[in-house]
N, C-alpha and C positions, 0 to 999 in steps of 0.2 A: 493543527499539529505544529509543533515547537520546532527548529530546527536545534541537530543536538551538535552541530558544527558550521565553522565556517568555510570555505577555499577559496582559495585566489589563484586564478587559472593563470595570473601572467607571470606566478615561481613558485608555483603548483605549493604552495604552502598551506595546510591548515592549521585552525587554532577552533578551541574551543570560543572564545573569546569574539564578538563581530571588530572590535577595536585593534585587535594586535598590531602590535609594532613591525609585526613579523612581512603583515602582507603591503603591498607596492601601494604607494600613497597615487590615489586618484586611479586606483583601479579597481575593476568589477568586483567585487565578492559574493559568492554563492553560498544559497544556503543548503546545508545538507540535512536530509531525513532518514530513520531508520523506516526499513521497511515493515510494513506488519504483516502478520500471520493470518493466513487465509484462515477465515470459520466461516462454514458452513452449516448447513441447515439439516437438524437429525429428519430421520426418517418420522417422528410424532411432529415438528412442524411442519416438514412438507406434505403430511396427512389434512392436516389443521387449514393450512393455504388451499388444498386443492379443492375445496367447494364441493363437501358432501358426498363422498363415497365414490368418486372417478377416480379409481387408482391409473388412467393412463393419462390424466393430468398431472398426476405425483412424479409418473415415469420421465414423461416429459420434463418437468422441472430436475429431476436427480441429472439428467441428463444437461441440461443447459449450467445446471452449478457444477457438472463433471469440466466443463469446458471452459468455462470462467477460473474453476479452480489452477486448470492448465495454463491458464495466458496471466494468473497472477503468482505465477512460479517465478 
């Protein structure tokens, strides 16, 4: 993934640009990402994954991307 900015933490400035004029010559610059949108998996692929008719395998799994979903909020 691309970064869609730059900063520079020593005059908290950004720029689109990795080169600006803007940020302190011979200092750090970071690069910045947008976050993405959690997708999850419907209820016909977590059928599909669970290996042939164990709907408390399904369970399980709804459950573990419940919780994954939560810690990528």
């Amino acid at each position: 993934m691309k970064p869609i900015a730059w900063y520079d933490p020593t005059n908290g400035m950004v720029s689109t640009d990795k080169d600006s004029p803007l940020f302190t010559p011979l200092g750090q610059v970071l690069p910045l990402y947008t976050q993405r949108t959690w997708v999850g998996l419907t209820k016909e692929e977590r059928h599909g994954i669970s290996m042939a008719n164990k709907p408390y395998v399904a369970d399980i799994m709804a459950a573990h991307e419940a919780k994954l979903k939560e810690l990528n909020i």
